[in-house]
C-alpha positions as CSV (number, residue, x, y, z in Angstrom):
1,X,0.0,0.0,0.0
2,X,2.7,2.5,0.9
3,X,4.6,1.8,-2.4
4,X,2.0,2.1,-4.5
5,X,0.9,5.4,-3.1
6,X,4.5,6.4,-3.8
7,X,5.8,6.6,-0.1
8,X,8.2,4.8,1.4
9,X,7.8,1.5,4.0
10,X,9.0,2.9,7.7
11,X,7.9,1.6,10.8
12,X,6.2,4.5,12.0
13,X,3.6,4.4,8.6
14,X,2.9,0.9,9.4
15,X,2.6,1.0,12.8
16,X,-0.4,3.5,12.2
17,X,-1.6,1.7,9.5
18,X,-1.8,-1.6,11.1
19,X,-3.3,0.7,14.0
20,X,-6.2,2.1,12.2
21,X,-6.9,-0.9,10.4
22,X,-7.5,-3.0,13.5
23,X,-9.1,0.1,15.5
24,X,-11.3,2.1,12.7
25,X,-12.8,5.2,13.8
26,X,-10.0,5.8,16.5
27,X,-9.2,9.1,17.7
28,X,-5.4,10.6,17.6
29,X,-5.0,9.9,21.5
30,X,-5.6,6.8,20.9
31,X,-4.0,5.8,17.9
32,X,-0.8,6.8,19.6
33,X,-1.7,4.5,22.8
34,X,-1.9,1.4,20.3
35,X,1.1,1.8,18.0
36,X,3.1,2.6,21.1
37,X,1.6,-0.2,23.0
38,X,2.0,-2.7,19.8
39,X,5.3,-1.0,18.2
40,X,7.4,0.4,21.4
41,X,8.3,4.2,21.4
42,X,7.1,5.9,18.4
43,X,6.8,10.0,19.2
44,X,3.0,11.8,19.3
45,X,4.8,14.2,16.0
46,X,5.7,10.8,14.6
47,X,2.3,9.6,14.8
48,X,0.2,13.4,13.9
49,X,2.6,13.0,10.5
50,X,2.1,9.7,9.6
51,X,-1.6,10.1,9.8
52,X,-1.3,13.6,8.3
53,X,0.7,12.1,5.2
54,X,-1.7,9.0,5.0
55,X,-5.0,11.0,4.4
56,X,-3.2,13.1,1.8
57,X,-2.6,10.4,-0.3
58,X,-5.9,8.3,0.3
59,X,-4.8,5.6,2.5
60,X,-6.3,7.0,4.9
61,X,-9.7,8.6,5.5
62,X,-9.9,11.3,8.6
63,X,-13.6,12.7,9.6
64,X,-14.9,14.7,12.5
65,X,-18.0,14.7,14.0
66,X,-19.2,17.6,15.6
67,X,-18.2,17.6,19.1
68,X,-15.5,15.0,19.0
69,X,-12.3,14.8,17.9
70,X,-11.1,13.7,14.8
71,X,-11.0,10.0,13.9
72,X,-9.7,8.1,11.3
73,X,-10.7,5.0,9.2
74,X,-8.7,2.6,6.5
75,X,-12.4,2.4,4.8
76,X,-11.6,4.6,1.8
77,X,-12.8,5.8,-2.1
78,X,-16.5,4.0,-1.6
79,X,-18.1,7.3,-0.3
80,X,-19.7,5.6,3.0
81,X,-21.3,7.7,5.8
82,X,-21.4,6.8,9.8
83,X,-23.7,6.3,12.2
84,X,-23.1,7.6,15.7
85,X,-24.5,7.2,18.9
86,X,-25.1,10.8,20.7
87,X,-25.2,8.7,24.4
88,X,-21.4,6.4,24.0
89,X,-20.4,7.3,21.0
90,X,-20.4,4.3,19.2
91,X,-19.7,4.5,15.4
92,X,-21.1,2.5,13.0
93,X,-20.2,2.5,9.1
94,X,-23.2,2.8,7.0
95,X,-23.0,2.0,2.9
96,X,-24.4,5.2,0.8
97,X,-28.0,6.9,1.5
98,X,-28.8,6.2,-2.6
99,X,-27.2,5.0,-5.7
100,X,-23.3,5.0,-6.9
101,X,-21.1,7.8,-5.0
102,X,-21.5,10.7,-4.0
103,X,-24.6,9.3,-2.8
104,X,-26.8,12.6,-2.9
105,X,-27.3,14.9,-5.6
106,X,-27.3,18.4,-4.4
107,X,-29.9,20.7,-5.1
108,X,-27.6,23.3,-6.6
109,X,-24.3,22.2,-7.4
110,X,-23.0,26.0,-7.9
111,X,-20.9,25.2,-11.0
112,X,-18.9,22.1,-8.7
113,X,-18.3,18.6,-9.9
114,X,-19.1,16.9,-6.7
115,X,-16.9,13.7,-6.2
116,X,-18.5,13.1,-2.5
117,X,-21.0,13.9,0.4
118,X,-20.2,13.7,4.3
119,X,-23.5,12.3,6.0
120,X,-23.3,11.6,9.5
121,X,-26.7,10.3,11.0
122,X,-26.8,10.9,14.6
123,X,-28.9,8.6,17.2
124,X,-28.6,6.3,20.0
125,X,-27.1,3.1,19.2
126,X,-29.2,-0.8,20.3
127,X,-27.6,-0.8,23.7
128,X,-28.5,2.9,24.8
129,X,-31.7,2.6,23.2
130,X,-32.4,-0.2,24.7
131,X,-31.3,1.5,28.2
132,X,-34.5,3.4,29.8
133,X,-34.3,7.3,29.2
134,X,-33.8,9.2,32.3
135,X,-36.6,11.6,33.5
């Protein structure tokens, strides 16, 4: 994967990379908890470039959902949205709202070529809902 995206093979890019892979949606924080944990003593900069460099190219996909930190995902180029739970947090992958990417057509494209859309549906995932609401 690094080679064909024209970077070379360090331990620091696959650390991450084997990090996000196993632990999609992961925040920064904790990114750096696992490759250090798995890899030994790999610095935060180390670890903020690596995933900065990795979502340039693609091989990497960072989002944000309001009121959280960043997190980041090895799912890439299909265009999927997430579900997310507003009582844990819990995110779930979700395949395209309708049809071939970007998914929606916007109402007024403004002269764009749109090439994707960012949906996030926000909720309470099985366990919370399943929890009684408090009064």
């Amino acid at each position: 994967m690094l080679r064909a995206a024209a970077l070379r093979v360090t331990r620091p890019r696959l650390a991450v990379l084997a990090a996000v892979h196993g632990h999609p949606h992961a925040d920064t924080d904790s990114l750096i908890d696992i490759v250090r944990r798995d890899s030994g003593e790999v610095s935060h900069q180390a670890v903020y470039d690596v995933l900065r460099t990795l979502t340039e190219v693609g091989l990497l996909r960072r989002f944000h959902p309001e009121g959280s930190v960043a997190r980041y995902e090895a799912r890439v180029g299909d265009n999927h949205h997430h579900l997310v739970c507003r009582s844990c947090g819990a995110i779930t992958d979700v395949d395209c709202a309708v049809g071939e990417a970007p998914c929606l057509t916007a109402s007024d494209d403004a002269g764009y070529t749109i090439e994707e859309a960012e949906v996030i549906y926000w909720g309470r995932c099985p366990t919370c809902a399943a929890r009684p609401s408090a009064p």
